[in-house]
C-alpha positions as CSV (number, residue, x, y, z in Angstrom):
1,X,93.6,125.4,168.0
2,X,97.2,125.7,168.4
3,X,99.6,127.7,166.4
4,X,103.1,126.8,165.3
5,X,105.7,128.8,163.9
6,X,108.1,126.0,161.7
7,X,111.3,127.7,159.1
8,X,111.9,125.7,155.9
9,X,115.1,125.9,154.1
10,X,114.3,127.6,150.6
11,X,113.8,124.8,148.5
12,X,111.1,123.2,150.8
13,X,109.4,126.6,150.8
14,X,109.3,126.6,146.8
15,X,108.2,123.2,147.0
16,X,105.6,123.9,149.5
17,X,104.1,126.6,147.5
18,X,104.6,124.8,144.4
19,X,102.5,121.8,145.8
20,X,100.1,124.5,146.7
21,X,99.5,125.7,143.4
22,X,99.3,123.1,141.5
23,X,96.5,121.4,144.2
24,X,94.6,125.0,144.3
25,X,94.9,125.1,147.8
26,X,96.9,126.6,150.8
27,X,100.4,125.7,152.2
28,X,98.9,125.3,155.8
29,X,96.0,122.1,154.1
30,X,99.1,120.7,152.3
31,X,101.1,120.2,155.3
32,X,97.8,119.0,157.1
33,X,97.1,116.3,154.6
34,X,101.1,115.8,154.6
35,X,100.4,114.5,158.2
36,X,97.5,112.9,157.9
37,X,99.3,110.8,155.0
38,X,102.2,110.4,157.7
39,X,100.4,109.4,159.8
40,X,98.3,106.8,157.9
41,X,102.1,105.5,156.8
42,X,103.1,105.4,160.3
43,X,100.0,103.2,161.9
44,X,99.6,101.2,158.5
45,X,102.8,99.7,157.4
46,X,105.6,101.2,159.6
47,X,104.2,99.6,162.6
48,X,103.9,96.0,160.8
49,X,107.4,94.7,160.0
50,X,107.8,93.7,156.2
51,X,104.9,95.5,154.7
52,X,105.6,98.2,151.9
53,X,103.5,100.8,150.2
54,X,102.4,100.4,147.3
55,X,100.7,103.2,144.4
56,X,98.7,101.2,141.9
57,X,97.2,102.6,138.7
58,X,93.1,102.9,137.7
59,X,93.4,98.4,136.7
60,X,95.4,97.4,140.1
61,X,98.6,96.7,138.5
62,X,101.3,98.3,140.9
63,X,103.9,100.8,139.3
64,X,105.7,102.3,142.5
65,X,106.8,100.6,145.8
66,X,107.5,102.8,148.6
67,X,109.9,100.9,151.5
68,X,109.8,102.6,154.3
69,X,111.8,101.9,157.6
């Protein structure tokens, strides 16, 4: 397994640790699932012109688009 050293500015460390609170969890399996989501993104939609992201609720109906480029 490789290991990486990475600096974040202050804020995205607060945020990072933040995000790791509030899911219970570490900072290193937030930024793994952060990748895994990025990559999802990347195969799914960026690499298909036109499509968008969507977050729908529990019924379907959609209340966020994400546009990514």
């Amino acid at each position: 397994m490789a290991k990486l050293t990475v600096e974040f500015s202050d804020g995205m460390t607060e945020l990072l640790e933040s995000l790791a609170r509030k899911g219970k969890t570490t900072k290193v399996d937030i930024i793994r699932r952060a990748l895994a989501l990025y990559n999802y993104v990347d195969e799914e939609v960026l690499d298909q012109k036109g499509l968008k992201l969507s977050i729908a609720d529990k019924d379907g109906k959609v209340v966020k688009d994400i546009v990514v480029h």
